[in-house]
GUFIVEX-861980 format. One record per residue: x, y, z of N, C-alpha, C in turn; residue in one letter. Coordinates in steps of 0.2 Angstrom, whole numbers, plus 5000, padded with zeros to 4 digits. Layout:
N
XYZXYZXYZA;...
This chain:
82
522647675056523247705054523547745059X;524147735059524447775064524447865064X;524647905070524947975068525547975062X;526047935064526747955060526447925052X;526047865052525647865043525247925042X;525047925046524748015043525148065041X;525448065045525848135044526148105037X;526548035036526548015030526448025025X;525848015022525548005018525148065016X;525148135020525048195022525248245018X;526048225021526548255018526648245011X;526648185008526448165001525948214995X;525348204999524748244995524948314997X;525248355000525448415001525748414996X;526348364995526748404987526248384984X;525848334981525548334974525248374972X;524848414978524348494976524848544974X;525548544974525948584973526048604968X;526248674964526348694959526848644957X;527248634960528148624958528048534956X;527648504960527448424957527048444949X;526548464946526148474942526648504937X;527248554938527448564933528248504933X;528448454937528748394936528348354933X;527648354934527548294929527448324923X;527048374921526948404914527848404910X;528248394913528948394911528848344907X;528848284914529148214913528648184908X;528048214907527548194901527748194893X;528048274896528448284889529048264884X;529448244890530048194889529848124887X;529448094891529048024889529048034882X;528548074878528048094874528648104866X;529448144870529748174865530348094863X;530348044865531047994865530847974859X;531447964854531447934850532047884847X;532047834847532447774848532947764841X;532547804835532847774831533647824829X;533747874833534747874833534947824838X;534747774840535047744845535547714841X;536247694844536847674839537047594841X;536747574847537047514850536647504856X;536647424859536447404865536447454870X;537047494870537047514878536547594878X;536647604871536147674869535447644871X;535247584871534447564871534347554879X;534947524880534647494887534947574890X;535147624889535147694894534447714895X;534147724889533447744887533047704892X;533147644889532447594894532747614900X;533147634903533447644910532847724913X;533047764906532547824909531947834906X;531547794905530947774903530647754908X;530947694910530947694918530747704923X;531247744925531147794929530547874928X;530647884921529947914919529447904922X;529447834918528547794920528447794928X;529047764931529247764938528747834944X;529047884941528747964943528247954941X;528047944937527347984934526847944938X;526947864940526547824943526547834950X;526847884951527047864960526547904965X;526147974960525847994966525147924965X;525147884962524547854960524447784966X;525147784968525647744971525347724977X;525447784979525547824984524647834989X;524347844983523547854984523147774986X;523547724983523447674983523647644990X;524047654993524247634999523947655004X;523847725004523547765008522847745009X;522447715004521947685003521747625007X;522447575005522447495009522547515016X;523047565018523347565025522447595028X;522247645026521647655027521247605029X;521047565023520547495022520947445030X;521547435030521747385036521547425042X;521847475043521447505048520747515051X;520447535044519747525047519447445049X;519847405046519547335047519847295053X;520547325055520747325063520247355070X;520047395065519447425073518647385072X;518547345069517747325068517847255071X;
């Protein structure tokens, strides 16, 4: 792995240990957790929803993302040098 993927994926894990990420996701858990579909009035109300559903799941998946990549870039690398 290079220096600038480190620092990369560095700078990543630094926010996740952070207050400020743990209280975005405890949010966005809540919001998931709170949607309720049945005022929807019409298509466009549904597909808004599935729009920020979306991107819900989107965040909540990403530090997961993230650790995964870090892992394969890792794995590649280790297997570049043997």
């Amino acid at each position: 792995m290079t220096k600038n993927e480190e620092i990369y994926y560095n700078n990543y894990f630094d926010l996740f240990r952070s207050a400020g990420w743990a209280q975005i996701v405890d949010e966005l858990k809540d919001r998931l957790d709170s949607y309720d579909i049945s005022h929807l009035e019409n298509e466009k109300d549904l597909f808004r929803v599935k729009g920020e559903l979306s991107i819900i799941n989107m965040l909540l998946g990403f530090e997961s993302l993230i650790e995964t990549c870090h892992e394969d870039a890792r794995n590649s690398s280790n297997s570049e040098t043997l």
